[in-house]
DSSP file (Angstrom, degrees, kcal/mol; ACC not computed):
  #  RESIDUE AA STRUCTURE BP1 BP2  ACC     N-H-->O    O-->H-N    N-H-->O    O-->H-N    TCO  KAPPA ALPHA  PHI   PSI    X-CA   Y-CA   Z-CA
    1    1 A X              0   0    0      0, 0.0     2,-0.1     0, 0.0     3,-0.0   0.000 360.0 360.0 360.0 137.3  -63.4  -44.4  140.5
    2    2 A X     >  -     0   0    0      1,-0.1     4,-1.7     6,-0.0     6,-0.1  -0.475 360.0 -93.6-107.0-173.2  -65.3  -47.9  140.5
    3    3 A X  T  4 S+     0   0    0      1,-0.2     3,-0.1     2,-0.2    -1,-0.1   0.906 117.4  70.9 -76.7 -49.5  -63.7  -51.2  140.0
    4    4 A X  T  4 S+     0   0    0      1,-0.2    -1,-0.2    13,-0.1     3,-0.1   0.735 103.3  48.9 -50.5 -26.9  -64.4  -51.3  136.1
    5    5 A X  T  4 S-     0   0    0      1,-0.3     2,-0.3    94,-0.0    -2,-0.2   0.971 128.4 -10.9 -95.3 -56.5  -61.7  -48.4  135.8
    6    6 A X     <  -     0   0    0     -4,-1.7    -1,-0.3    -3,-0.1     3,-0.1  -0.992  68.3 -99.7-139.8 177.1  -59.1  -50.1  137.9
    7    7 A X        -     0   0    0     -2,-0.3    -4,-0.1     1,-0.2     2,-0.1   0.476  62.3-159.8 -66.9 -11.5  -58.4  -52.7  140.1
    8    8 A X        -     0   0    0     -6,-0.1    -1,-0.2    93,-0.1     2,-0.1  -0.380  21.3 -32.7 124.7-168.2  -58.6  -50.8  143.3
    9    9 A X        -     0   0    0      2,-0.2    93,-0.1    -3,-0.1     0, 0.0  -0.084  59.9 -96.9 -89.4-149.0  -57.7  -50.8  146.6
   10   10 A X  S    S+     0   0    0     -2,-0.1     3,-0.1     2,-0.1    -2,-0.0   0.689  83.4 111.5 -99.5 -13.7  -57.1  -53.8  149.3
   11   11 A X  S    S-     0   0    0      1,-0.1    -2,-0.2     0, 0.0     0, 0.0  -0.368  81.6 -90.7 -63.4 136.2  -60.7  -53.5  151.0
   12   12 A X        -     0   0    0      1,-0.1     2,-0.1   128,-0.1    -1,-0.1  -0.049  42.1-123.1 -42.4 143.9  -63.1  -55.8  150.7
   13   13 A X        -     0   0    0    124,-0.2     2,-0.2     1,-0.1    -1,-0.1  -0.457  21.7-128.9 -74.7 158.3  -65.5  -55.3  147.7
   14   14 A X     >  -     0   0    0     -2,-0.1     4,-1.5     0, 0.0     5,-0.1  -0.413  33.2 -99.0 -98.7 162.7  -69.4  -55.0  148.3
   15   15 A X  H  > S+     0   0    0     -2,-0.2     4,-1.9     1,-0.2    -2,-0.0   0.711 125.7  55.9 -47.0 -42.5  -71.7  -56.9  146.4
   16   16 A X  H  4 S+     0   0    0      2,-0.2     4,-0.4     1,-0.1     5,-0.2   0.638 110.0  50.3 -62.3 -41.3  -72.4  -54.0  144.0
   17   17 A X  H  > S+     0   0    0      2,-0.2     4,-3.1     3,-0.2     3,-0.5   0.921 105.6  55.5 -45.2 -51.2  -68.5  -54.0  143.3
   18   18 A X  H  X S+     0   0    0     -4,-1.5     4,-1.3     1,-0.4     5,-0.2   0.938 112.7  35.9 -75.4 -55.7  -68.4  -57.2  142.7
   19   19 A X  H  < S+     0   0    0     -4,-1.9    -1,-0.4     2,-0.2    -2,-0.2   0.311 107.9  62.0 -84.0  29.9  -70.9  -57.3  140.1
   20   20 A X  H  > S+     0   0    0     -3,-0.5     4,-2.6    -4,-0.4     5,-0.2   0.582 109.9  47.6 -85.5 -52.8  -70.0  -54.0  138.5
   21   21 A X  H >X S+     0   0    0     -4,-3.1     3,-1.5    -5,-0.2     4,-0.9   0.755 116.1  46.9 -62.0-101.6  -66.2  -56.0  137.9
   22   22 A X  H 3X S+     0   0    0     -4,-1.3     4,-2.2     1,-0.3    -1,-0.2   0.343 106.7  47.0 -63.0 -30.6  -68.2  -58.7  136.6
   23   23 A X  H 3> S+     0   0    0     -2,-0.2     4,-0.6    -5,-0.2    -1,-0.3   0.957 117.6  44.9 -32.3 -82.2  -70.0  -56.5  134.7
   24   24 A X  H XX S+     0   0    0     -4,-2.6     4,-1.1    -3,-1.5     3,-0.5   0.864 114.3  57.8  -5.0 -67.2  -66.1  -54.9  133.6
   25   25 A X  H >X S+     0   0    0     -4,-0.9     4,-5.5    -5,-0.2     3,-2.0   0.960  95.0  54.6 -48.8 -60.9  -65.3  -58.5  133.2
   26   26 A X  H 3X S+     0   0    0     -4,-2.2     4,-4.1     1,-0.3    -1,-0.2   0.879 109.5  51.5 -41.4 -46.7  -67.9  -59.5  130.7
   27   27 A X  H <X S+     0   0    0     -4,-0.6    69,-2.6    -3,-0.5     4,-2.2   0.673 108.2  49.8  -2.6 -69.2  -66.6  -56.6  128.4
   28   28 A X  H <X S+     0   0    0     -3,-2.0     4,-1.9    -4,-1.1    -2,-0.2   0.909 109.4  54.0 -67.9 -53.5  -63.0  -57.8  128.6
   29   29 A X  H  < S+     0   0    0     -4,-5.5    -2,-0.2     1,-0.2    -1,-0.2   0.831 107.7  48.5 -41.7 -42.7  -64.2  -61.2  127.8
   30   30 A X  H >X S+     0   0    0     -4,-4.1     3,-2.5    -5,-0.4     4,-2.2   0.971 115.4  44.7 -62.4 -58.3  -65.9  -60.0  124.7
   31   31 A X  H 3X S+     0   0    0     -4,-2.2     4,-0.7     1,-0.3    -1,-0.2   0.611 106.7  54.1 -70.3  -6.7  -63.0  -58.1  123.5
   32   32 A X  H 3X S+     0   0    0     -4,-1.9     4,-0.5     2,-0.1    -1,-0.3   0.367 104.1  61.6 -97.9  19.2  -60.6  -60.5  124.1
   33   33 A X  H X> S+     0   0    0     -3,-2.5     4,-2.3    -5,-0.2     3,-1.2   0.846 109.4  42.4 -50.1 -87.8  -63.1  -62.8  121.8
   34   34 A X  H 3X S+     0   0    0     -4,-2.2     4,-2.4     1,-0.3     5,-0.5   0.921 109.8  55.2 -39.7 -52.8  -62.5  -60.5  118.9
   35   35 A X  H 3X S+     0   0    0     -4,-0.7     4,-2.5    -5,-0.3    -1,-0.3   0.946 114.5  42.4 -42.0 -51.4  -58.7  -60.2  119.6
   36   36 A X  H <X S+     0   0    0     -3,-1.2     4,-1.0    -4,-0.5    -2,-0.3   0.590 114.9  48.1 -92.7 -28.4  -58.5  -64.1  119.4
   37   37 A X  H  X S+     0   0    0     -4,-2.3     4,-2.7    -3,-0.3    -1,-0.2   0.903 115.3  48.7 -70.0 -41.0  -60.9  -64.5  116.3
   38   38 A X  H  X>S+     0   0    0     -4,-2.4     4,-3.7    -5,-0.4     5,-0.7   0.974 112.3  44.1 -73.1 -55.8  -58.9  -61.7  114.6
   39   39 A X  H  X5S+     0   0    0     -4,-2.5     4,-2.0    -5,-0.5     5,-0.4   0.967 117.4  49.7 -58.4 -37.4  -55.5  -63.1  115.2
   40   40 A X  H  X>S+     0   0    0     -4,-1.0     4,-2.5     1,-0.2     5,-1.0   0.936 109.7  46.2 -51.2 -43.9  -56.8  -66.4  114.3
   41   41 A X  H  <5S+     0   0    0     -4,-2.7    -2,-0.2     2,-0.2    -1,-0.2   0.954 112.3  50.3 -61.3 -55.9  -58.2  -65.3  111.3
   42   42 A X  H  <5S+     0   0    0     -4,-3.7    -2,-0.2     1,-0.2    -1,-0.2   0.992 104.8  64.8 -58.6 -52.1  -54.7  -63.1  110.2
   43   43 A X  H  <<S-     0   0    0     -4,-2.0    12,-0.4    -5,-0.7    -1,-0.2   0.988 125.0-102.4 -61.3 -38.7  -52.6  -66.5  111.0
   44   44 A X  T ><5 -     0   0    0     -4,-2.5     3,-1.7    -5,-0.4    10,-0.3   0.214  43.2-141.6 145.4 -14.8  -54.3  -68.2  108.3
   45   45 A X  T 3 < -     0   0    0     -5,-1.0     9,-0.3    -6,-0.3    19,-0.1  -0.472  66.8 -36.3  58.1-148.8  -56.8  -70.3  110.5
   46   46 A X  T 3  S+     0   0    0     17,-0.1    -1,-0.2     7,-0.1     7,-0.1   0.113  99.5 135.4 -82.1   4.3  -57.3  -73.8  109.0
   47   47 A X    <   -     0   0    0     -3,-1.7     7,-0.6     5,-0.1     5,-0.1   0.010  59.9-108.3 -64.8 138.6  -57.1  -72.7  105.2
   48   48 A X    > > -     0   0    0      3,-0.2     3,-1.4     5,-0.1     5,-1.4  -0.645  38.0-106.3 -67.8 156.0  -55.1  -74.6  102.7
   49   49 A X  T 3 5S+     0   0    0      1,-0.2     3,-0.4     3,-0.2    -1,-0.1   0.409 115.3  49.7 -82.6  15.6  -52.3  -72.9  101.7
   50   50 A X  T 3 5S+     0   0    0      1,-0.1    -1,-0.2     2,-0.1    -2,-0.1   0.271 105.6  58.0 -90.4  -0.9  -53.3  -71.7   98.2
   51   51 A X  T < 5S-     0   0    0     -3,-1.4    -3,-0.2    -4,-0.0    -2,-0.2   0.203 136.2 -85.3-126.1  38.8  -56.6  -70.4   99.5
   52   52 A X  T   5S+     0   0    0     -3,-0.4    -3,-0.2    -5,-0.1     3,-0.2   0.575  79.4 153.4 115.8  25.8  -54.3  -67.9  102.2
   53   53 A X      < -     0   0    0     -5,-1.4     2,-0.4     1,-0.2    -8,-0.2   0.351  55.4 -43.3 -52.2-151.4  -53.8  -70.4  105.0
   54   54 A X        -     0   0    0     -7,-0.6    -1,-0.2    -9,-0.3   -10,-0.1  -0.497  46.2-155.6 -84.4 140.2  -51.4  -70.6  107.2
   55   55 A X  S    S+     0   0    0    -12,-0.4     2,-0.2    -2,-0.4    -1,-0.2   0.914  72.8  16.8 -72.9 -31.1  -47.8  -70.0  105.8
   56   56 A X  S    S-     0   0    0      1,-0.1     5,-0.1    -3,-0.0     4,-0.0  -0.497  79.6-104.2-126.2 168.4  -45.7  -71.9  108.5
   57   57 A X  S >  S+     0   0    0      2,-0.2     3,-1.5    -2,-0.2    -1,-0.1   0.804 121.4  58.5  -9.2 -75.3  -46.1  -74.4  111.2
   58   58 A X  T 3> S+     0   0    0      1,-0.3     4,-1.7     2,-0.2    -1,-0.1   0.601 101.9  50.9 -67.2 -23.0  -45.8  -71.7  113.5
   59   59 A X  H 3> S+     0   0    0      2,-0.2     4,-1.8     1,-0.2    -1,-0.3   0.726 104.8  58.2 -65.6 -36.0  -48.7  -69.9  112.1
   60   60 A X  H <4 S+     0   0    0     -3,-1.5    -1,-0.2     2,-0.2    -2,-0.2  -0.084 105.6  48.8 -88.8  16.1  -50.8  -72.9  112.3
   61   61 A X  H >> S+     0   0    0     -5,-0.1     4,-2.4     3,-0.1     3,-1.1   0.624 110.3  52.8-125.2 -57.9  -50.3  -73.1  116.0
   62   62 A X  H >X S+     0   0    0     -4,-1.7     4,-2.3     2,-0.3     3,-1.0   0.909 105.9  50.5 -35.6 -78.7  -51.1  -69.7  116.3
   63   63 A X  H 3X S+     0   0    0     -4,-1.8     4,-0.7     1,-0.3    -1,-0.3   0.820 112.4  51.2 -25.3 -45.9  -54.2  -70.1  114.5
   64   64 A X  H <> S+     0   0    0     -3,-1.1     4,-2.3     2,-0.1    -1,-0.3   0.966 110.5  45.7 -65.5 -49.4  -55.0  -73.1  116.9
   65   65 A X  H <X S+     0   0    0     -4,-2.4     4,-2.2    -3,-1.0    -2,-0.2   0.975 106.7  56.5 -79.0 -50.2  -54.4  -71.3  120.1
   66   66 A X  H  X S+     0   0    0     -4,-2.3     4,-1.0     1,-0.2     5,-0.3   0.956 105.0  57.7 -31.8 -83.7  -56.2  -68.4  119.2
   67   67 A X  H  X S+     0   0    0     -4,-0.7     4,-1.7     2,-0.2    -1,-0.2   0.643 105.6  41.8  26.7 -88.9  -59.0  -70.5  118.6
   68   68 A X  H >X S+     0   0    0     -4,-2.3     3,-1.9     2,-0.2     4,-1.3   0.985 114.8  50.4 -64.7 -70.9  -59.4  -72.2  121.8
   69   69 A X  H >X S+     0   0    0     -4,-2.2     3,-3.7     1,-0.3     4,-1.4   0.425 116.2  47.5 -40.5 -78.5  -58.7  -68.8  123.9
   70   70 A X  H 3< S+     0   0    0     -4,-1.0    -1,-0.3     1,-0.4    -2,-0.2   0.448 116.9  40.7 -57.0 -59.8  -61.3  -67.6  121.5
   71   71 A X  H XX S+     0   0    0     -3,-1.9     4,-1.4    -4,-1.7     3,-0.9   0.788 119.0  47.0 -37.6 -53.2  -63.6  -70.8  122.2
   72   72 A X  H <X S+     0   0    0     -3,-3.7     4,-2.8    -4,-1.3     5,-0.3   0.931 104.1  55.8 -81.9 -42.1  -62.9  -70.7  125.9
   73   73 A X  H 3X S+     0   0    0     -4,-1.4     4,-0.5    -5,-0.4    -1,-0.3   0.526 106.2  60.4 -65.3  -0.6  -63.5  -66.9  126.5
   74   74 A X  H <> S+     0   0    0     -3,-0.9     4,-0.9    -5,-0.2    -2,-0.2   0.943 109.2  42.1 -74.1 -51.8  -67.2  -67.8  124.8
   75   75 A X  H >X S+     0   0    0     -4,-1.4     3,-2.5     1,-0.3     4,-2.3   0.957 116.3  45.5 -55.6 -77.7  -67.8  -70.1  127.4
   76   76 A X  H 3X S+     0   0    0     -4,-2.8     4,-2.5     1,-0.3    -1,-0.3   0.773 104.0  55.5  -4.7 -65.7  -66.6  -68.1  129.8
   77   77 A X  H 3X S+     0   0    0     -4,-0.5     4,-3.1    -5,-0.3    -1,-0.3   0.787 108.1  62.4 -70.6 -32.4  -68.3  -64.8  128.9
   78   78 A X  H <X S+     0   0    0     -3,-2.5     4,-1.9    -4,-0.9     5,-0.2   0.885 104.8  45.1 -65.7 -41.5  -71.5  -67.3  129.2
   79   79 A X  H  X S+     0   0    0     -4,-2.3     4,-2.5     2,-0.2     3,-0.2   0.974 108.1  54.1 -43.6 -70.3  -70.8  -67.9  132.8
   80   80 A X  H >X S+     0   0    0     -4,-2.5     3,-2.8     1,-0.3     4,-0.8   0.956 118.1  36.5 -41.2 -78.1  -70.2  -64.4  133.7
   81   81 A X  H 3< S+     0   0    0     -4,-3.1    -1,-0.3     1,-0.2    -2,-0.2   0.726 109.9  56.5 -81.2  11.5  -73.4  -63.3  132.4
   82   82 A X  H >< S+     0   0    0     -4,-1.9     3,-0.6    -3,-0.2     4,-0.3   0.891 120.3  42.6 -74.8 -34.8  -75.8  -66.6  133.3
   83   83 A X  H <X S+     0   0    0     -3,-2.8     4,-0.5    -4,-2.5    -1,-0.2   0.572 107.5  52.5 -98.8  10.6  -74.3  -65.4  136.9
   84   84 A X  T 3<>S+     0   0    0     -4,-0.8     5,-0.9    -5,-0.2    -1,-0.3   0.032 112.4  50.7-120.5   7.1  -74.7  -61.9  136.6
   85   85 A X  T <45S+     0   0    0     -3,-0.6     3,-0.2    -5,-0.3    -2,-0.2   0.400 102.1  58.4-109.4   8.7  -78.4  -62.9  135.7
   86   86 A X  T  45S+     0   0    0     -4,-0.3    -2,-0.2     1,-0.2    -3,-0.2   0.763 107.0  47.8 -92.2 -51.2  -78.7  -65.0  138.7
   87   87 A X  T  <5S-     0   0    0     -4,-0.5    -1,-0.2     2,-0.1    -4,-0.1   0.039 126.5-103.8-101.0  31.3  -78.0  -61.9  140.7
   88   88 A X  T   5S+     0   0    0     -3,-0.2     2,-0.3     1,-0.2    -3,-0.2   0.557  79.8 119.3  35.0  42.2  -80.5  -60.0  138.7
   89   89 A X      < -     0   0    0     -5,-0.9    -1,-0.2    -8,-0.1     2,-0.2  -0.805  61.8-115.2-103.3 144.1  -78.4  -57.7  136.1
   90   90 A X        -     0   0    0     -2,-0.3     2,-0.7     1,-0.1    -5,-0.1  -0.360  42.7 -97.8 -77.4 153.5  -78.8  -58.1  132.2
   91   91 A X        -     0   0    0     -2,-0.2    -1,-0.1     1,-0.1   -68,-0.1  -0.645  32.6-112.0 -86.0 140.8  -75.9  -59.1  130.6
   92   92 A X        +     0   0    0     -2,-0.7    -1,-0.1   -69,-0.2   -11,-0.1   0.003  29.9 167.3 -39.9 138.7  -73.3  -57.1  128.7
   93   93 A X        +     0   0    0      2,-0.0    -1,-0.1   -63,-0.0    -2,-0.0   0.343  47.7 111.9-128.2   2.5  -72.4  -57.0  125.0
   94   94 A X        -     0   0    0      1,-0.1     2,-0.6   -64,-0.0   -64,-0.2  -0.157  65.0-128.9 -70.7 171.7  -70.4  -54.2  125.0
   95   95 A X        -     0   0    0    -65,-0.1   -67,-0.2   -64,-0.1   -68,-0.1  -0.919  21.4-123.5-120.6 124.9  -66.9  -54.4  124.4
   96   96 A X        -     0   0    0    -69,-2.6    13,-0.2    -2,-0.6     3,-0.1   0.113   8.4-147.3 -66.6-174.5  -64.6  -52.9  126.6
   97   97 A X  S    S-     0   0    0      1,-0.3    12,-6.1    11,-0.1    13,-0.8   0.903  73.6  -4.5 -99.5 -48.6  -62.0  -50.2  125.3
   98   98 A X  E     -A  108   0A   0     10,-0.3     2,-0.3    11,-0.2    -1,-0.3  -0.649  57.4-145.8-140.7-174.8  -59.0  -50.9  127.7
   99   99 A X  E     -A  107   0A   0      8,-1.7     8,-1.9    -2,-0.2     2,-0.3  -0.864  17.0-179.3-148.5 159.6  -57.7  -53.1  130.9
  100  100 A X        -     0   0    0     -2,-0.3     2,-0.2     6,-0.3     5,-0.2  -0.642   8.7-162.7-131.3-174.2  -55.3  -52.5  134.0
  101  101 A X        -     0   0    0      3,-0.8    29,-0.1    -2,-0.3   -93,-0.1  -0.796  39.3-106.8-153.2 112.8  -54.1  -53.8  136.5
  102  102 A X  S    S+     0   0    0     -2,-0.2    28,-0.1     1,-0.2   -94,-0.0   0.944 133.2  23.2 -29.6 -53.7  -52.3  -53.0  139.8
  103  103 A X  S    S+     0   0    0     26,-0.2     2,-0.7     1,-0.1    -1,-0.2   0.679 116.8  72.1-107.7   4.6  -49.4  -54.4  137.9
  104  104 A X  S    S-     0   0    0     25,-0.2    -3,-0.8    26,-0.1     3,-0.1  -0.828  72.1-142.1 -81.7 107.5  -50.5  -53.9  134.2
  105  105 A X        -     0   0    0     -2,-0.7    -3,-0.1    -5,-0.2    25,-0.0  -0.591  57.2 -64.5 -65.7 146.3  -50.4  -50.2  132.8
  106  106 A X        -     0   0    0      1,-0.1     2,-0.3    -5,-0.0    -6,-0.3  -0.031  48.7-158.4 -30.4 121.9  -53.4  -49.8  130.6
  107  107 A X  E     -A   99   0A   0     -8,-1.9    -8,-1.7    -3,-0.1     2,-0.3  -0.915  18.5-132.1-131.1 130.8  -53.6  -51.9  127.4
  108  108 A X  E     -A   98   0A   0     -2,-0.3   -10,-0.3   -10,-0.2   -11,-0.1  -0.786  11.2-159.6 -87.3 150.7  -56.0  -50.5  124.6
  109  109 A X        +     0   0    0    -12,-6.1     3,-0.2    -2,-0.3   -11,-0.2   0.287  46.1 132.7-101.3  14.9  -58.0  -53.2  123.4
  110  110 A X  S    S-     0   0    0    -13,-0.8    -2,-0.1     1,-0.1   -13,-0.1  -0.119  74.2 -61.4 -27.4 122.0  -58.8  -51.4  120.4
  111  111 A X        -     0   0    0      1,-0.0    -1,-0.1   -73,-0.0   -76,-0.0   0.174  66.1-101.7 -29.4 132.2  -58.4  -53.7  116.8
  112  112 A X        -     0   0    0     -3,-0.2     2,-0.4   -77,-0.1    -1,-0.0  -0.181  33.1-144.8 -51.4 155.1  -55.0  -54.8  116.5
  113  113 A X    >   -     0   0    0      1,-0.0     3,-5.3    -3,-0.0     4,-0.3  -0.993  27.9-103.5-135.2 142.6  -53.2  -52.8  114.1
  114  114 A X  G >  S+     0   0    0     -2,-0.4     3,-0.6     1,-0.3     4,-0.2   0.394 120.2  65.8 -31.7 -49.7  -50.4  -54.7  111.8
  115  115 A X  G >  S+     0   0    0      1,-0.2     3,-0.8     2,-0.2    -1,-0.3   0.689  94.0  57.5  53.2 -85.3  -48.0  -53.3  113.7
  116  116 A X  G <  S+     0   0    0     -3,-5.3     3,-0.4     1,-0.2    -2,-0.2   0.677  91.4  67.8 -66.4 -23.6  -49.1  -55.3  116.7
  117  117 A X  G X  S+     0   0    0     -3,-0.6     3,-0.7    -4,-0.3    -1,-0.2   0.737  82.4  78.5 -80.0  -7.1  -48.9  -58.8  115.2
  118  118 A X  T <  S+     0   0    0     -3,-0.8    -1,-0.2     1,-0.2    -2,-0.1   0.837 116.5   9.8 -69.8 -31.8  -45.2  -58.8  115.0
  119  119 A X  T >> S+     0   0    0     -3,-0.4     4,-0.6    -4,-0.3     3,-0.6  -0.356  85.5 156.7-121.1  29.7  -44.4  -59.4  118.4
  120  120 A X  H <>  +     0   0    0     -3,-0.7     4,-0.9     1,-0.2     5,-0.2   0.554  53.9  83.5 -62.8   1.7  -48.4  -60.4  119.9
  121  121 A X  H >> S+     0   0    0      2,-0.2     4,-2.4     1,-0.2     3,-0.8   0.937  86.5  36.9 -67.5 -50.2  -47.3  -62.3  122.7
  122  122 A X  H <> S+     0   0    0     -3,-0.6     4,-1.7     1,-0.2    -1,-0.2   0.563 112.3  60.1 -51.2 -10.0  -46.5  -60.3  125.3
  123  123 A X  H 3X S+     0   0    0     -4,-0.6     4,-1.1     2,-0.2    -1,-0.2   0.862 105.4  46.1 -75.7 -41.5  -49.0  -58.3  124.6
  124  124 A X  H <X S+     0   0    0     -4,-0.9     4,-3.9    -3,-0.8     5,-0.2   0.837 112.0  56.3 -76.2 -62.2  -51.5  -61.1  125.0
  125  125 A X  H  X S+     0   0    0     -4,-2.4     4,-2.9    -5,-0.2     5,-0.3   0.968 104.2  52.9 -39.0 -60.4  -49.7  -62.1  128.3
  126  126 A X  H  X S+     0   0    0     -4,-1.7     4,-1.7     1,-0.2    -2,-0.2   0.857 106.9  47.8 -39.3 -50.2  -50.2  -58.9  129.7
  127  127 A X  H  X S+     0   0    0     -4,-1.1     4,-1.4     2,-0.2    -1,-0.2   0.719 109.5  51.8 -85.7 -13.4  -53.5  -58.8  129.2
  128  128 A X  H  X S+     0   0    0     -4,-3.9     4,-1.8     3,-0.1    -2,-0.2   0.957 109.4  55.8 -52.8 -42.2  -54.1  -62.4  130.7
  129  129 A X  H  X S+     0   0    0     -4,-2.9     4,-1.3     2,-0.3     5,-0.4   0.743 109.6  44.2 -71.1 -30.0  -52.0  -60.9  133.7
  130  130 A X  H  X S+     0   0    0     -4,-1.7     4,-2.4    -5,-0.3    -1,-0.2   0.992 111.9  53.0 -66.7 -48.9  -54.6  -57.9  134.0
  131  131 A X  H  X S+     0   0    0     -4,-1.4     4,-1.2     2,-0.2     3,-0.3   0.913 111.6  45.5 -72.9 -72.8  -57.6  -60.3  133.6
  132  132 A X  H  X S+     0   0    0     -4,-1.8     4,-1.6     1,-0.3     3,-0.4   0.878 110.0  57.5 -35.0 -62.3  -56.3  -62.7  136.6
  133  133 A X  H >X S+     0   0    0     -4,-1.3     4,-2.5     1,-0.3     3,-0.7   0.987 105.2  46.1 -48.7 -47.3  -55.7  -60.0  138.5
  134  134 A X  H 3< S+     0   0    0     -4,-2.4     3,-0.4    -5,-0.4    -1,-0.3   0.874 113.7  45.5 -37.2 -62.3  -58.8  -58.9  138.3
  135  135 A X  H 3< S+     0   0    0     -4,-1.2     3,-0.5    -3,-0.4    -1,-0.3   0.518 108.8  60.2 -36.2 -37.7  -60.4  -62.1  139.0
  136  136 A X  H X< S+     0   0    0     -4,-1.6     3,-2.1    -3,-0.7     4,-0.4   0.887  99.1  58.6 -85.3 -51.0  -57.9  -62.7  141.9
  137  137 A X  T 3< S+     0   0    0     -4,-2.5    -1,-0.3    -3,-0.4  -124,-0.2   0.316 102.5  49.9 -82.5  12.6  -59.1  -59.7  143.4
  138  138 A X  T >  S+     0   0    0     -3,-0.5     3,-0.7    -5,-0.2    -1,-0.2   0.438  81.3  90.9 -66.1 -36.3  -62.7  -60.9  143.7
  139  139 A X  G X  S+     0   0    0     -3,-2.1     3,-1.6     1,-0.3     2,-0.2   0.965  89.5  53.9 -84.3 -69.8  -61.9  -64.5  145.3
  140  140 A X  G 3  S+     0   0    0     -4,-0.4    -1,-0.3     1,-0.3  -128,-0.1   0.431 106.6  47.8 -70.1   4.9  -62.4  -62.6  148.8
  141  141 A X  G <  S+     0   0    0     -3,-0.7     2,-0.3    -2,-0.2    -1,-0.3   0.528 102.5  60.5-108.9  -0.8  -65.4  -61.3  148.3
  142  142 A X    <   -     0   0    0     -3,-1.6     2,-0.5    -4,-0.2  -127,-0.0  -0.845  61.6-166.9-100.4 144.0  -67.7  -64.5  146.8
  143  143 A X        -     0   0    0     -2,-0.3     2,-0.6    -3,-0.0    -3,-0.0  -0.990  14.5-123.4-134.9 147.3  -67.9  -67.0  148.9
  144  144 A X        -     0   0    0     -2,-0.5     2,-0.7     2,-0.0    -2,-0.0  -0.898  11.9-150.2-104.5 108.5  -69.3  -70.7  147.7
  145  145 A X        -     0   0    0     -2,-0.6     2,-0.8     1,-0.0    -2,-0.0  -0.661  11.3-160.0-109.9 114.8  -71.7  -71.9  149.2
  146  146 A X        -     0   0    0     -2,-0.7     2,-0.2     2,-0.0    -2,-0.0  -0.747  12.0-140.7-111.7 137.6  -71.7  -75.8  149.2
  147  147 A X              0   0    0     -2,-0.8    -1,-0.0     1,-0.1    -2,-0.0  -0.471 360.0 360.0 -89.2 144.2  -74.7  -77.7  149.8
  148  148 A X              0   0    0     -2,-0.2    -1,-0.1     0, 0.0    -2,-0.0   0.367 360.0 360.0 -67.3 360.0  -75.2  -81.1  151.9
C-alpha cells in the first residue's frame, strides 16, 4: 500500500515516499479547490441579493471563507508542484477521490451532494485534520537546508 492510500506506518519515509504523498497531496489540494469554489458558489458568493446572493449574514461569511481556503489551496497546490518540479516530477492535475488519515476514516471527496451542505463543517474539519496529518507526517523526512 503506498503513502497516497494512507498515511502509513511510524518509519521514516524515503525520498520516493515522500514525493509520491506530495504527489497524493497535490490531488487533495485540487479537490479541496473545487469543494471551496462550489460551497462558495452555493452560499451565494458576493451576488446582490436579487441576482441569488447570499441570503443571510451567515451565508456571506461562508461565501468569504470558502474563498480564501479556495484562494489559499491555489497557492499552495502551486508550491507543491513548483517543488515536486524541483525534484524532477511533473505536476498533478488530477483530483483525488478520497483522504484518510491515521485518525480520519476515509472522506469521499466526490461533489458535494445537497445533503452535505446542511451541516459542512465538520466535514470540512475533518478533512483539514486528514490533510495536516498528512503533512505532519512528512516533517521528519525533509529536512531544510539553510544557507550562510
Amino acid at each position: 500500500m503506498s503513502t497516497a492510500e494512507t498515511s502509513g506506518a511510524s518509519a521514516p519515509l524515503t525520498r520516493d515516499q515522500v514525493l509520491d504523498e506530495l504527489d497524493f497531496l497535490t490531488t487533495v489540494c485540487h479537490a479541496v479547490i473545487v469543494e471551496a469554489l462550489t460551497i462558495q458558489g452555493a452560499a451565494g458568493r458576493s451576488r446582490p441579493a436579487d441576482e441569488f446572493g447570499p441570503v443571510n449574514d451567515q451565508a456571506e461569511r461562508l461565501a468569504e471563507v470558502a474563498g480564501g481556503i479556495a484562494q489559499s489551496e491555489m497557492f499552495r497546490l502551486r508550491r507543491l508542484n513548483d517543488a515536486l518540479l524541483a525534484a524532477g516530477r511533473p505536476g498533478e492535475t488530477g483530483r483525488a477521490t478520497s483522504i484518510s488519515s491515521d485518525s480520519v476514516r476515509e472522506i469521499s471527496l466526490a461533489p458535494l451532494s445537497p445533503d452535505q451542505f446542511i451541516d459542512i463543517v465538520p466535514r470540512e474539519m475533518a478533512i483539514g485534520r486528514a490533510v495536516g496529518e498528512r503533512y505532519a507526517r512528512l516533517v521528519p523526512a525533509v529536512r531544510v537546508r539553510v544557507r550562510h
